[in-house]
TORPATI-85395 format. One record per residue (C-alpha): residue number from 0; x, y, z. Coordinates in nm, 3 decimals, padded with zeros to 5 digits. Each point is the difference from the previous one (the first is absolute). Example, Ala and Ser with C-alpha at 12.3 -4.5 7.8 and 13.67 -1.06 7.14 Angstrom:
<recs>
i, u, v, w
0, 01.230, -00.450, 00.780
1, 00.137, 00.344, -00.066
</recs>
This chain:
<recs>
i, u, v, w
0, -00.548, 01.625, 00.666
1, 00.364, -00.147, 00.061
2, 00.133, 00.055, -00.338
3, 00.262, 00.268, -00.004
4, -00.025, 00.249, -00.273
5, 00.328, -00.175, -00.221
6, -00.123, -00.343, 00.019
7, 00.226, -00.299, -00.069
8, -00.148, -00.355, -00.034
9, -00.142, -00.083, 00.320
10, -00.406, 00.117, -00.021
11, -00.155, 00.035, 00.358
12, -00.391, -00.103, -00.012
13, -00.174, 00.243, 00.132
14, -00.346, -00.075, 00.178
15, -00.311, -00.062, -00.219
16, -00.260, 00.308, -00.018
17, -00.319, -00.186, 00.088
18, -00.203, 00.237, -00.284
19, -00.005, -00.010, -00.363
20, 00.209, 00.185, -00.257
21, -00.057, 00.379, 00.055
22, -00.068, 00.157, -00.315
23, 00.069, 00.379, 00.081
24, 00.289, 00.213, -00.085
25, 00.182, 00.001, 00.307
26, 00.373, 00.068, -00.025
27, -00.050, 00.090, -00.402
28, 00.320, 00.204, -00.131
29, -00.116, 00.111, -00.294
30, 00.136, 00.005, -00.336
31, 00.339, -00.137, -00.073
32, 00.196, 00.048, 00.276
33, -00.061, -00.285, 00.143
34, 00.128, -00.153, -00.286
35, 00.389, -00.078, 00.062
36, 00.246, 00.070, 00.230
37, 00.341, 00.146, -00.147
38, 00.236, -00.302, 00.130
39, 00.049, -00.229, -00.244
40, -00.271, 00.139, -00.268
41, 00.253, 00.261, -00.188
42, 00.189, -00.267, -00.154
43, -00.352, -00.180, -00.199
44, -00.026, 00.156, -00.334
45, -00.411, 00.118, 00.002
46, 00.017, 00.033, 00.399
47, -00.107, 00.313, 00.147
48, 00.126, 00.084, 00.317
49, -00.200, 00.133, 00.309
50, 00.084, 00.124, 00.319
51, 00.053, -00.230, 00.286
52, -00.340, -00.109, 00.198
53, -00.016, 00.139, 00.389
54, -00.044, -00.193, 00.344
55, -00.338, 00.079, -00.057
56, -00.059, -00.103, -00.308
57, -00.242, -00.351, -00.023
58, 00.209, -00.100, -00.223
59, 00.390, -00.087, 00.054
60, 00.311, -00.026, -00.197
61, 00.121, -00.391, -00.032
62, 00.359, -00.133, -00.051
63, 00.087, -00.383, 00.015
64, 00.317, -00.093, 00.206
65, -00.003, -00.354, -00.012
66, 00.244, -00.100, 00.347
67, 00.301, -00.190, -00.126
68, -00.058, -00.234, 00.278
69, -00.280, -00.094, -00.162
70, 00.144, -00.072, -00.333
71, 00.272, -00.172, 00.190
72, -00.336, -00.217, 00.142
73, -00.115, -00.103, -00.350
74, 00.323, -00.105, -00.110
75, 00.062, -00.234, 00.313
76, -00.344, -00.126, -00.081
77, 00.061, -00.080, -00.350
78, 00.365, -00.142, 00.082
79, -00.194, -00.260, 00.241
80, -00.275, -00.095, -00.204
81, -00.163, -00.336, 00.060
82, -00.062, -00.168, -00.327
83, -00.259, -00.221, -00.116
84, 00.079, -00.304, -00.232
85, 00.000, 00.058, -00.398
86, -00.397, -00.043, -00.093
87, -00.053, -00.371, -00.183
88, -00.114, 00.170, -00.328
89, 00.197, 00.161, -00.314
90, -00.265, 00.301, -00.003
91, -00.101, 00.237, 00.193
92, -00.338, -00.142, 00.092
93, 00.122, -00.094, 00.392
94, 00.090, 00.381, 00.051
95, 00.264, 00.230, -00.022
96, 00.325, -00.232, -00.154
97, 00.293, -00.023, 00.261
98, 00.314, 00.076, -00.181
99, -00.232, 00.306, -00.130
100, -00.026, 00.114, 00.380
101, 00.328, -00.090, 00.112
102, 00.128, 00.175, -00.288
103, -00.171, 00.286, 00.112
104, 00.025, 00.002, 00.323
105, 00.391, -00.058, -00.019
106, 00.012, 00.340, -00.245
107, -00.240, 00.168, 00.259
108, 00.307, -00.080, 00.293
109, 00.270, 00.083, -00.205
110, -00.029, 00.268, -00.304
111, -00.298, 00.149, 00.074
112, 00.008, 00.376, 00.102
113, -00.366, 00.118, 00.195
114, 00.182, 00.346, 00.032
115, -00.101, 00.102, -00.339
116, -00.374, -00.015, 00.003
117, 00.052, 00.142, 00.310
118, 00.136, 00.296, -00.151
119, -00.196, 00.000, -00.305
120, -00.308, -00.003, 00.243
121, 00.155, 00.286, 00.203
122, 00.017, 00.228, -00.299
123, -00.364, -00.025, -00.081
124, -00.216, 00.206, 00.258
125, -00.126, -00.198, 00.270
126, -00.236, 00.045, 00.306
127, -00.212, -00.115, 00.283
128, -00.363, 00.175, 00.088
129, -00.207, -00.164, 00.268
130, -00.377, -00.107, -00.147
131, -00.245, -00.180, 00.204
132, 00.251, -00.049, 00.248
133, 00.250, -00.183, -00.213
134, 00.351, 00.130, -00.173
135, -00.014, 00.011, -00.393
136, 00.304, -00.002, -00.130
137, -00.007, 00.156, -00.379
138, 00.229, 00.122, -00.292
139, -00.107, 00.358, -00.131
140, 00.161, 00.145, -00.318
141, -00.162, 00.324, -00.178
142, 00.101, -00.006, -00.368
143, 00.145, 00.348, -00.082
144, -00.330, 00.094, -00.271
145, -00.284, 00.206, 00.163
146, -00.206, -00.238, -00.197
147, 00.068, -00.299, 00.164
148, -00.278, -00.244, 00.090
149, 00.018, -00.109, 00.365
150, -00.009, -00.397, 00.004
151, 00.041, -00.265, 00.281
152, 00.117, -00.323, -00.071
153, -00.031, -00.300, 00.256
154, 00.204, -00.305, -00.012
155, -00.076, -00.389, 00.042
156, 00.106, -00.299, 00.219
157, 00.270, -00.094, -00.030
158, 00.053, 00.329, -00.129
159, 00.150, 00.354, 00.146
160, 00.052, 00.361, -00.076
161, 00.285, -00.168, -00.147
162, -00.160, -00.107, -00.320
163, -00.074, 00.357, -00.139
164, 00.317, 00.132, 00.054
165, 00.079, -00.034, -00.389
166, -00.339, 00.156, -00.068
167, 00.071, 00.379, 00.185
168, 00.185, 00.138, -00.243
169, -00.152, -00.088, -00.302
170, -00.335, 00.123, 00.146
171, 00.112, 00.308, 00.180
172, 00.269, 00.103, -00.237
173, -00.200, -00.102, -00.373
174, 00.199, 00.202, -00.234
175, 00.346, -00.142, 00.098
176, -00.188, -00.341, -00.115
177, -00.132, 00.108, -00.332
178, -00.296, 00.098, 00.147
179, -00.230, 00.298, 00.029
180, 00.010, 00.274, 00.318
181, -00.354, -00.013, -00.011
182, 00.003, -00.416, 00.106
183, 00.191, 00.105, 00.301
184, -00.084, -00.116, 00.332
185, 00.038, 00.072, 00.374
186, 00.060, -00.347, 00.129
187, -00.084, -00.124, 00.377
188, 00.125, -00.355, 00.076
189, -00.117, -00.146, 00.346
190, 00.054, -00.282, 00.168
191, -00.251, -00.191, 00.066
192, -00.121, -00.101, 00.367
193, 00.244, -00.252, 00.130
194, 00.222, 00.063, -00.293
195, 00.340, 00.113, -00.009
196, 00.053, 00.319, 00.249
197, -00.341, 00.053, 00.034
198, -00.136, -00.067, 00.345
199, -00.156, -00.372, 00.084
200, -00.332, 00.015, 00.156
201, -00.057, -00.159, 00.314
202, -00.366, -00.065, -00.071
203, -00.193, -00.092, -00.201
204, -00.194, 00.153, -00.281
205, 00.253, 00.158, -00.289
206, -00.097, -00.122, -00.299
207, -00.063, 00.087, -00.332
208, -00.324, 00.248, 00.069
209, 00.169, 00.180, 00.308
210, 00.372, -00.010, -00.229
211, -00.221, 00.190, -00.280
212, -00.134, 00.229, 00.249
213, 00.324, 00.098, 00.158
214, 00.119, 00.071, -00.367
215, -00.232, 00.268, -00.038
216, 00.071, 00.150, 00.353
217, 00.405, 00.019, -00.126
218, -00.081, 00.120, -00.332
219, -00.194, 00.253, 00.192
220, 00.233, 00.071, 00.253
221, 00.255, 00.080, -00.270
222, -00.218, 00.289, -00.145
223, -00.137, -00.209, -00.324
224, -00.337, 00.117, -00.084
225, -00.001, -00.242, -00.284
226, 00.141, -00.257, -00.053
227, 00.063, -00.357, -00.201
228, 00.078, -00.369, 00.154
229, 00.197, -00.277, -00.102
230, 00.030, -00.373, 00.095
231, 00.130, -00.377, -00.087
232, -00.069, -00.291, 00.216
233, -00.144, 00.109, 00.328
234, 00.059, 00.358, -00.127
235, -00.288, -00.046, -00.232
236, -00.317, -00.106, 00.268
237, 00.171, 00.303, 00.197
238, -00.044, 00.187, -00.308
239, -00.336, -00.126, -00.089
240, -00.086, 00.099, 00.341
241, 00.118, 00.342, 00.001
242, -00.242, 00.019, -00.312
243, -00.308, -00.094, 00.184
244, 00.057, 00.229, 00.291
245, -00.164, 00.273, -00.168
246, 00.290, 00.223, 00.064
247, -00.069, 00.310, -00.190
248, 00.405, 00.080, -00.045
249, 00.030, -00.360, -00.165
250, -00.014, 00.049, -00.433
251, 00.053, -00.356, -00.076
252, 00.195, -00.314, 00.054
253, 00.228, -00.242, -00.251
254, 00.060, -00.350, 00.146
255, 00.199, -00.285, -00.134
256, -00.110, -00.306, 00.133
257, -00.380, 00.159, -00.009
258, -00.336, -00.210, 00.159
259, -00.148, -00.120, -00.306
260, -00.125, -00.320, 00.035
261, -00.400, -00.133, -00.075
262, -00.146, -00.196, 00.266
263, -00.050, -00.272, -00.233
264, 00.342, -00.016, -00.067
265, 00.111, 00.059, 00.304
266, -00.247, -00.322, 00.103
267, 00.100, -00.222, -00.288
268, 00.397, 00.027, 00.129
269, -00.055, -00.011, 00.355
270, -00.210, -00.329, -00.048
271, 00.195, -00.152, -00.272
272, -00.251, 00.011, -00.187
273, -00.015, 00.071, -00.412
274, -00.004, 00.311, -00.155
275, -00.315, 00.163, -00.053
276, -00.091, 00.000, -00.370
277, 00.089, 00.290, -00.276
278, 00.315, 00.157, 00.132
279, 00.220, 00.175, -00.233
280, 00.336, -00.098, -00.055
281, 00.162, 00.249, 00.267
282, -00.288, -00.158, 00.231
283, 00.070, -00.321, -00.045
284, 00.352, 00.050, 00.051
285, -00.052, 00.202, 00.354
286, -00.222, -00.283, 00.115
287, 00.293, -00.250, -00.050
288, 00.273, 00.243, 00.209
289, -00.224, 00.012, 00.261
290, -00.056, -00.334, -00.009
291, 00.351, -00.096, 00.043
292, 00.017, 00.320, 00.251
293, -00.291, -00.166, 00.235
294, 00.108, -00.372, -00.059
295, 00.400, 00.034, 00.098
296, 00.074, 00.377, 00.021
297, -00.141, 00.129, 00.329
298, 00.100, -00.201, 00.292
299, 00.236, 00.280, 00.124
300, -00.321, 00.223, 00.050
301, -00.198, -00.227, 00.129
302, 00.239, -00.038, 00.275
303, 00.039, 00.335, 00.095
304, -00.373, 00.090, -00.096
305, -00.047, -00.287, 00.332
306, 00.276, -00.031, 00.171
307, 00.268, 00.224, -00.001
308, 00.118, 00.057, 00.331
309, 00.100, -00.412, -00.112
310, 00.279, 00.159, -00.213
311, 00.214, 00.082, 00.281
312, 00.330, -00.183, -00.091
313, 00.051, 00.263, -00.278
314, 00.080, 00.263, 00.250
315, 00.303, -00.177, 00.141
316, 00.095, -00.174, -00.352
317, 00.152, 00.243, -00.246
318, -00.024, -00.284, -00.234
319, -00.284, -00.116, 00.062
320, -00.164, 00.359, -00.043
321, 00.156, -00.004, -00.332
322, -00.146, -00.304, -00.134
323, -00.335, 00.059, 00.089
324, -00.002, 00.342, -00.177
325, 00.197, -00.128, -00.277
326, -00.256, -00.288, -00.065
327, -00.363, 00.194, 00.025
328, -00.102, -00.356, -00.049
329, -00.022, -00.059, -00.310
330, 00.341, -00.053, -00.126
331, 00.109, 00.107, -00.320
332, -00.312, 00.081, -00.132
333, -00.122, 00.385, 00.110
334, 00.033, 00.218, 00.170
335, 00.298, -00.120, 00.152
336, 00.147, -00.090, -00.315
337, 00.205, 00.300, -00.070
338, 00.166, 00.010, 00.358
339, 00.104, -00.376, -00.045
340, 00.115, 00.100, -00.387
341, 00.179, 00.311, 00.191
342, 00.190, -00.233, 00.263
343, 00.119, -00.306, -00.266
344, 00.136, 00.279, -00.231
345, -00.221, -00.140, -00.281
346, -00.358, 00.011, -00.138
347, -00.137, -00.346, 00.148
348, -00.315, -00.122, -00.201
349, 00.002, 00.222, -00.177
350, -00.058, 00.275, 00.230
351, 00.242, 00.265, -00.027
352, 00.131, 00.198, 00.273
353, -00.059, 00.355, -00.109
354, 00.154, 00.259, 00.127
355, 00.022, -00.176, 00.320
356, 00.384, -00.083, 00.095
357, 00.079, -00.301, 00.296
358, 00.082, 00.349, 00.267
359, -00.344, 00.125, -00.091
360, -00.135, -00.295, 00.163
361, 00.233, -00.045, 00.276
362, -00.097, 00.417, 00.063
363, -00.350, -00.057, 00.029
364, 00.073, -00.339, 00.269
365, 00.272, 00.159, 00.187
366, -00.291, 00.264, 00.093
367, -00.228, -00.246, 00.058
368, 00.313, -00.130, 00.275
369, 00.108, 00.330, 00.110
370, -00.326, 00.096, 00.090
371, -00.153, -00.328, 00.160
372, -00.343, 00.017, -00.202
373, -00.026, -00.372, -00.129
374, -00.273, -00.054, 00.214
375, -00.135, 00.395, 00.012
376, -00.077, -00.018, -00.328
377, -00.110, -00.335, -00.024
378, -00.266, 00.104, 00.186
379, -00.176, 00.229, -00.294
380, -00.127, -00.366, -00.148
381, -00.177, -00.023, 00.348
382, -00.117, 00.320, 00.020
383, -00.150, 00.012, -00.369
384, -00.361, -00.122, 00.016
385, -00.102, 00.052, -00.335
386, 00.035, -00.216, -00.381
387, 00.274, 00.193, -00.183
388, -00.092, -00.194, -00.322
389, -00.342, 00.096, -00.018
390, -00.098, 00.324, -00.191
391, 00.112, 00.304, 00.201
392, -00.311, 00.196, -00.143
393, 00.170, 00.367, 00.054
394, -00.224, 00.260, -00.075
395, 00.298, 00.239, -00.058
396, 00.231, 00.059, -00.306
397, 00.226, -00.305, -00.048
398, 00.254, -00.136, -00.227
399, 00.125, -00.362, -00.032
400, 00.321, -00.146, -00.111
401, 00.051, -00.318, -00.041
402, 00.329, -00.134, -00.045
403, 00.073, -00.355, -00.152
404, 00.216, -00.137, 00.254
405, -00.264, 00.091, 00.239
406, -00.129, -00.322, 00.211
407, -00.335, 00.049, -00.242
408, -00.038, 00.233, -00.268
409, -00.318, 00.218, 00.041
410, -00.209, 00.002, -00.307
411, -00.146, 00.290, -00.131
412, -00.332, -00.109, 00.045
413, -00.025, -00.074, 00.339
414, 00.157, 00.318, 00.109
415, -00.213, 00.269, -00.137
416, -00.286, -00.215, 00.181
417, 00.213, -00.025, 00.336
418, 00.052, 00.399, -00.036
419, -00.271, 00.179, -00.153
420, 00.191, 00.348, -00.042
421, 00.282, -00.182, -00.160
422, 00.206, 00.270, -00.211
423, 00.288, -00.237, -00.135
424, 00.083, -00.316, -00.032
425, 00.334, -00.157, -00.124
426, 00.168, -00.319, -00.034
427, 00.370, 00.081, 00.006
428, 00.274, -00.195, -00.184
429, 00.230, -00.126, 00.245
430, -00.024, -00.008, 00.393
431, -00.144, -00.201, 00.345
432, -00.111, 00.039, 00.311
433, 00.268, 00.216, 00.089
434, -00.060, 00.227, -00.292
435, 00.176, 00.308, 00.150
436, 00.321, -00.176, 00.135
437, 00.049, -00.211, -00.317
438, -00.143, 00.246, -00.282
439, 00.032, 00.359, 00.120
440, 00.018, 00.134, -00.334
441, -00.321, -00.156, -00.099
442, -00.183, 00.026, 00.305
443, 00.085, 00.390, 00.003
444, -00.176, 00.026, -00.341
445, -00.272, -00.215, 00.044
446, -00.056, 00.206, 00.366
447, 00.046, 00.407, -00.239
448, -00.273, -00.176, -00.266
449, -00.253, -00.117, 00.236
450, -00.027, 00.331, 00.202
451, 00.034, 00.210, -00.304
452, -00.351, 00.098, -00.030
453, -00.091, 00.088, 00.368
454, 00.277, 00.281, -00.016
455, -00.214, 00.241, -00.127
456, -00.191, -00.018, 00.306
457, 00.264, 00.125, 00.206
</recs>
């Protein structure tokens, strides 16, 4: 390994190990000490601080020192930005609108400050530990109660750690949010393969079976005989992997975006075909999002699911980067809805914005530009060689939450078919794709209910 001990932003790749995942308990520190380190963690109300990690520890303190230079970089970028013309339409159906980039873009030169996420991200607990030859990069906060429920959550495309930054607190520190000590959690936030300061493979092979078994190696590694996971978007095939692996440590799993959908169904949309008779109303209505979702909503996957080493320009065009996360294809409709409501200042069609503010967004694509992982994580839709619609049929505990700005809301009925064990099931009253980011308050809840019953098994 080339990565110093205090890493800043630059991740070497190290060489591939040719072998699988190894299971064992090589390297464990037990218990909680390799919870924290003491810089940065006495100032979090519910942080518990731990003494500093060795040389040889497997696992290494991280701290982000983003080079002014390259700041200095973006901004030049942005400043010479090579515009297209205005798109021929009134709507938004040609792409991302251009005075909604430009005005954007011209905020992200001027007034907009990538020094504090970097600090807010330097006072969480951060780290690096080398598995299957790759650096994971990953948040770890233990909540002050001896009760606490260790949980990993995993993130989405275009996603980051990022996105459950609002959510540590309220999960690891309950009762300063109205909530019980006994729904606290110990939370562990990775990045994802190719994602943010995580290391970007140089072969092939990461995806979402060998992310879920990696997760259980950290968890693991971090002295967790039990433990819970979490996961939106991609985080939730990770999660329904991790629930498959027959990992004896693993309790359960809660997913938002969960793999629910009937063959039949999933046959009908794909072929444009007609609904298959006697659906219920909250049937009918999923079959008609994902409808719309497989008729004009997934061209930006099916690029990178085929081609994404194409994608190239949006590692030498800040602005360019920006509108292809900002548009997720699909416009103003979900999920990117609430990052487009975010950036115009204003709910648009009706799809409000959340908690999610315009330097939320520009956060979560600054890292995607500071790090150079457009086309690293691009690659997951490559890797991924299995239906993330169809039912995930895990044979372990599982809860399901459905929220209604989701791209399709699960019904009830297909998911305790697509997971047999399934111990709670909720459709929640406001919130998208981006549940975490843009209802932390919510998603906290929904995440202390559906894990609830499994504590007693701790």
């Amino acid at each position: 390994m080339t990565t110093p001990s205090k890493t800043s932003i630059a991740i070497a790749v190290p060489q591939q190990n040719p072998g699988s995942i190894d299971f064992d308990r090589r390297g464990l520190i037990a218990g909680a000490a390799m919870g924290l380190v003491a810089t940065g963690a006495a100032s979090l109300p519910g942080i518990r601080p731990a003494r500093a990690a060795t040389t040889n520890d497997p696992i290494r303190p991280f701290h982000i020192d983003i080079p002014e230079a390259d700041l200095a970089d973006l901004r030049r970028r942005l400043a010479a930005t090579r515009w297209p013309e205005k798109e021929t339409v009134a709507d938004d159906s040609q792409g991302v609108p251009l005075a909604m980039l430009q005005d954007l873009v011209r905020y992200w030169q001027t007034g907009y400050d990538w020094r504090k996420v970097e600090a807010r991200l330097n006072a969480l607990p951060q780290f690096l530990t080398e598995i299957d030859g790759l650096d994971i990069h990953f948040i770890h906060v233990r909540s002050k109660h001896d009760t606490a429920l260790p949980m990993i959550v995993t993130h989405g495309w275009p996603g980051s750690v990022i996105e459950q930054m609002k959510i540590v607190d309220p999960l690891t520190n309950p009762t300063a949010h109205g909530a019980s000590a006994d729904d606290a959690f110990h939370l562990v936030i990775p990045s994802m393969p190719g994602y943010g300061f995580s290391g970007k493979p140089a072969t092939s092979g990461w995806d979402p079976i060998r992310i879920a078994r990696a997760w259980v190696v950290l968890m693991k590694r971090l002295g967790y005989s039990k433990f819970v996971a979490q996961g939106g978007d991609w985080g939730s095939p990770v999660s329904n992997e991790m629930g498959k692996l027959g990992a004896s440590e693993l309790l359960g799993i809660h997913v938002n975006l969960p793999g629910v959908v009937p063959p039949e169904i999933l046959k009908a949309v794909a072929s444009g075909g007609p609904a298959p008779a006697n659906l219920s109303a909250e049937e009918q209505h999923a079959f008609e999002q994902l409808k719309v979702q497989f008729a004009k909503r997934r061209a930006y996957a099916q690029i990178m699911a085929t081609r994404p080493q194409t994608l190239a320009a949006l590692t030498d065009s800040p602005a360019g980067l920006a509108a292809w996360l900002l548009d997720h294809g699909d416009g103003y409709a979900q999920p990117a809805s609430a990052m487009q409501s975010a950036v115009a200042g204003r709910a648009v069609n009706g799809h409000p914005a959340g908690a999610l503010t315009r330097d939320d967004v520009l956060d979560n694509i600054t890292l995607y530009w500071v790090t150079n992982t457009a086309i690293s994580s691009a690659r997951l839709y490559w890797e991924n060689k299995t239906n993330l619609y169809l039912p995930a049929n895990v044979p372990i505990p599982a809860a399901v939450t459905a929220f209604p700005g989701e791209s399709f809301v699960a019904p009830r009925s297909w998911a305790e078919k697509a997971y047999p064990n399934l111990i709670y099931f909720h459709q929640a009253e406001a919130g998208g794709h981006f549940a975490a980011w843009e209802q932390p308050d919510i998603f906290s809840r929904e995440v202390r209910d559906a894990f609830r019953p499994l504590r007693k098994a701790l």
